[in-house]
N, C-alpha and C positions, 0 to 999 in steps of 0.2 A: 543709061544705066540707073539714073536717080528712082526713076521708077518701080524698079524693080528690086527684091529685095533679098530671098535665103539663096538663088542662084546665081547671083552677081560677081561672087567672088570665082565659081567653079567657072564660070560662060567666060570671064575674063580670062581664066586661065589657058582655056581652052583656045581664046584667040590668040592672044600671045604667044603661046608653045605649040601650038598646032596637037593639041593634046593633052591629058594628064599631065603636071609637070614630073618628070622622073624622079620617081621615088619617093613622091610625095603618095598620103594619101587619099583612097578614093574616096569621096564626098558619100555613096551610097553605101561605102560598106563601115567595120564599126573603126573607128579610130583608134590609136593607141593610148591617147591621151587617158587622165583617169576620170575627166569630164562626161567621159561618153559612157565610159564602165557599168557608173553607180550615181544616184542622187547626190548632189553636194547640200547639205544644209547648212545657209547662210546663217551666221549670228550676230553681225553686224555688216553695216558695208561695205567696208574695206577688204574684208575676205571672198568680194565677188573680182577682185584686181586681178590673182594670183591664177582663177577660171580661165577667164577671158584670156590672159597672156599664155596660159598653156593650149588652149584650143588656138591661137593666131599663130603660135610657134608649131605645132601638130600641123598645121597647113603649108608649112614653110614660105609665112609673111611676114617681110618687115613691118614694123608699125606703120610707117609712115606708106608702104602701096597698101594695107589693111584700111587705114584712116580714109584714101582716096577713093576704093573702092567703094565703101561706108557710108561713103557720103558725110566725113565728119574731119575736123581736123586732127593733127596730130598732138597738138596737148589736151582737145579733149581723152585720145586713145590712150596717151602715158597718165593723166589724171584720173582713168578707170584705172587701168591697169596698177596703178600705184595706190590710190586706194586717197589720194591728195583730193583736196577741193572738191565742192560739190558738180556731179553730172546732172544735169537733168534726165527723169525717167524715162521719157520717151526717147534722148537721144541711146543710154543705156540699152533700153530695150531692143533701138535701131541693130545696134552693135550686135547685142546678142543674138538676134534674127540673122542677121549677114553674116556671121561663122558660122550657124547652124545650132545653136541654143536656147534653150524655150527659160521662162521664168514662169513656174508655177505658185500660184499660193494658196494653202490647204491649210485644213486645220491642224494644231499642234499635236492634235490625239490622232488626226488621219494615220491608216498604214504607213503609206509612202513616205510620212515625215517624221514615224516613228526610224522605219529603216533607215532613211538618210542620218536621223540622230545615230543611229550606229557605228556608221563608218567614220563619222567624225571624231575628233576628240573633243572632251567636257569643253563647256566653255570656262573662262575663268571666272575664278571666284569673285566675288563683292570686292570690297577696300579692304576686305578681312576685320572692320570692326563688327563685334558682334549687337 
């Protein structure tokens, strides 16, 4: 399964359960989560944690069968997920690839990352000295 990489989690399931796990959802259609909805636009790192744990929880994974699927361990998965310690990108990006999530980066004036600024809220202010 190392090899392999955004089907790994669904094929797994499928062997294990002899199917779809019930009630979970399906990998092809849209998810409930709010990851799948709309853009998320990051504003710093650690607001990519809170993604990632709603899309692994959307799947109905524990971190630690997510992390083994992944090909990663389990404190890398709680150190995304928590927003703690540095990840490296490529392990990141692994991650995000194996639930089914893309990382794009476009310009601040692109459409796409206008609209994402929408559904966010402001980021916060400076130190507030002026």
């Amino acid at each position: 399964m190392n090899g392999r990489k955004a089907a790994n989690i669904s094929e797994w399931q499928k062997f294990r359960h002899g199917g779809p796990l019930a009630g979970a959802p399906n990998w092809n259609s849209e998810m409930s989560d709010t990851s799948s909805r709309s853009p998320t636009l990051l504003n710093s790192a650690p607001e990519l944690g809170p993604v990632v744990r709603e899309r692994r929880k959307s799947q109905s994974l524990r971190i630690d069968d997510a992390a083994g699927l992944l090909g990663v361990s389990v404190d890398l998965m709680s150190r995304l997920e928590n927003g703690q310690g540095s990840v490296r990108l490529d392990k990141a990006l692994a991650v995000l690839d194996g639930l089914g999530l893309a990382l794009m980066v476009l310009p601040k004036e692109h459409p796409w990352a206008r609209e994402a600024a929408g559904h966010c809220p402001p980021a916060p202010a400076g130190d507030g000295k002026a």
